[in-house]
C-alpha positions, -999 to +999 in steps of 0.1 A: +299+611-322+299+579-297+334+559-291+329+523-288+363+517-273+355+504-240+373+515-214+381+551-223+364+581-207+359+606-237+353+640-238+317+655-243+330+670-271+359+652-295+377+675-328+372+650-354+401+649-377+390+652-423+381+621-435+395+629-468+426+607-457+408+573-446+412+542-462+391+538-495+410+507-501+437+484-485+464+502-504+452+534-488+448+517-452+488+508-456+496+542-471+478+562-451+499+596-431+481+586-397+507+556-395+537+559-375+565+561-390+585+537-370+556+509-379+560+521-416+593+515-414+589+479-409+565+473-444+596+459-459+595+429-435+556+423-426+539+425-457+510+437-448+489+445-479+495+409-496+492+396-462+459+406-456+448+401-489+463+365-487+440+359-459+408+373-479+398+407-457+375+427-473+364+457-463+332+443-454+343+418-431+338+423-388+372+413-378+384+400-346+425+409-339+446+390-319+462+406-288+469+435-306+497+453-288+507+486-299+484+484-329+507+478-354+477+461-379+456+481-358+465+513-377+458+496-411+426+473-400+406+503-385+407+530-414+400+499-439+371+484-420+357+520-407+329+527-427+318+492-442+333+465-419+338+460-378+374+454-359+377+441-325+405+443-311+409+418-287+436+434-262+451+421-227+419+420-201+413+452-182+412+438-147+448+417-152+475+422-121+498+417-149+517+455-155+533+448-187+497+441-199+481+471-183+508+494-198+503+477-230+461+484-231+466+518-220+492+527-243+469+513-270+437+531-258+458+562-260+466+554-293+430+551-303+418+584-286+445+608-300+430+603-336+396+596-333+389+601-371+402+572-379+402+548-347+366+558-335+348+526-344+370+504-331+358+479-304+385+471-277+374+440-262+392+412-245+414+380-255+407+355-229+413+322-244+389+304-218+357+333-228+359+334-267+322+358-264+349+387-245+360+393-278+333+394-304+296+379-300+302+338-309+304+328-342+301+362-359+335+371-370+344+370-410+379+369-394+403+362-367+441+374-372+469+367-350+506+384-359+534+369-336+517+356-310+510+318-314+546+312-292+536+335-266+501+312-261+519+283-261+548+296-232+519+301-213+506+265-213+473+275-236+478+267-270+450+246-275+426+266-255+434+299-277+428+282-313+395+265-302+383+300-293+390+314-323+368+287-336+345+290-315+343+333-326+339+325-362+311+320-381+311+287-404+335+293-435+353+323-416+389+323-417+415+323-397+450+341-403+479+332-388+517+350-390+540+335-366+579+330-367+591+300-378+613+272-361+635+248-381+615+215-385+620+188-353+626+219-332+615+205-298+584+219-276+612+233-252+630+251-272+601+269-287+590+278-259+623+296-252+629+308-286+598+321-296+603+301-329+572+271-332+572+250-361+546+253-388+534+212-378+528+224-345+506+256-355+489+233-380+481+209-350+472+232-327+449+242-354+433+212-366+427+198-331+404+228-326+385+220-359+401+242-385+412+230-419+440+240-432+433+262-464+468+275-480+504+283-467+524+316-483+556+326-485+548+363-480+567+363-447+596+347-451+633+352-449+657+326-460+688+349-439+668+337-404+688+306-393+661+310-361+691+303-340+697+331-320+712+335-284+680+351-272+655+339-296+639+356-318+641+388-297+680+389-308+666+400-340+651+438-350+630+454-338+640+441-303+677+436-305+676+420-273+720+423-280+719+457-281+749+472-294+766+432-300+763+424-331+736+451-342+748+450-371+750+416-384+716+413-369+702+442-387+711+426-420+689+393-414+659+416-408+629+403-389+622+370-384+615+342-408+574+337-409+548+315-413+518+328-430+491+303-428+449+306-437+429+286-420+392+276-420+363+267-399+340+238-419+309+254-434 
């Protein structure tokens, strides 16, 4: 068996785990035991099967994810698309001085290698928002997904740049999903820059001006206790807790974050 994960040295010979377990369907992908349980944990607030199916992934589909992290989707995406589909994950770049984002790709190659059964086809690539063809071939992907990111993109002063890559990785009448928290409407550029909160017109712009269309909004994500006023953002809420011990508990009983869910679409 070949990996395609680039990056990772494997052994000339790899214990494949029974296949009896991987995804036959979407439900299966999000019930599946090779989940952790801390990410199962958080179901509750993510949504992930009627998120996924809100933005239209088949099984079929070669899907391009978003700075992936941990692998949070990651573990439902790659038993889901193994044996019919394609997901890149399109992680931190490997030559980057940056530590946090070295610690980050390794910990998620890691991931990948310890349970090669179910993570063998996936195809670590690279998000760099000025090289859309690092991530998947151009104009080939069914789908791009991004979870939690958009505010990160924009901190960094490359908003624009990231969305008309995605575009530019899609093929015509792909889709592109995007989760992100959400700010209060006439929340300024500053402060969402420090909060982590954007608003849903400035996602939508950052869309359109790279060519998208906006195709529907859900409310899959949302959570009417997030005032998205927080003394340190959004991290102030779990899983971070940025507070620690202040307030844990008050904090703990708003949840995650209040989210956007938004489906996009690149003109046929």
């Amino acid at each position: 068996m070949n990996l395609v994960i680039k990056g990772l040295c494997a052994a000339a010979v790899l214990t494949v785990l029974p296949l009896q377990g991987l995804a036959q369907s979407l439900s299966d992908a999000v019930a599946g035991e090779h989940r952790a349980e801390a990410n199962a944990a958080r179901d509750d607030f993510r949504h992930p099967q009627a998120t996924l199916e809100f933005f239209g992934v088949k099984a079929t589909d070669k899907v391009v994810e978003i700075s992936p992290g941990g692998g949070w989707y990651t573990e439902i995406l790659a038993p889901y698309l193994r044996n019919g589909g394609a997901l890149y994950a399109a992680h931190f770049p490997a030559d980057s001085d940056v530590g946090y984002y070295q610690r980050s790709r390794k910990g998620f190659l890691e991931k990948l290698a310890a349970t090669p059964a179910v993570y063998d086809q996936v195809k670590v690539t690279e998000f760099v928002p000025s090289d859309a063809s690092k991530a998947v071939p151009l104009g080939q992907a069914d789908k791009v997904l991004t979870f939690r990111n958009v505010h990160n993109w924009v901190k960094g002063g490359f908003g624009e740049q990231a969305f008309k890559s995605f575009y530019d990785m899609l093929a015509p009448g792909g889709v592109l999903g995007v989760v992100e928290h959400r700010a209060k409407p006439g929340t300024s550029l500053e402060t969402m820059k420090v909060s982590g909160y954007m608003t849903e017109a400035e996602v939508i712009r950052l869309a359109q001006s790279a060519g998208f269309v906006l195709d529907a909004k859900s409310e899959i994500n949302a959570n009417k206790k997030d005032t998205a006023n927080h003394p340190k953002g959004v991290w102030t809420l779990p899983p971070t807790l940025a507070l620690g011990d202040e307030d844990r508990d008050a904090y703990l009983a708003i949840g995650e974050s209040d989210r956007m869910t938004l489906r996009f679409k690149k003109p046929e």
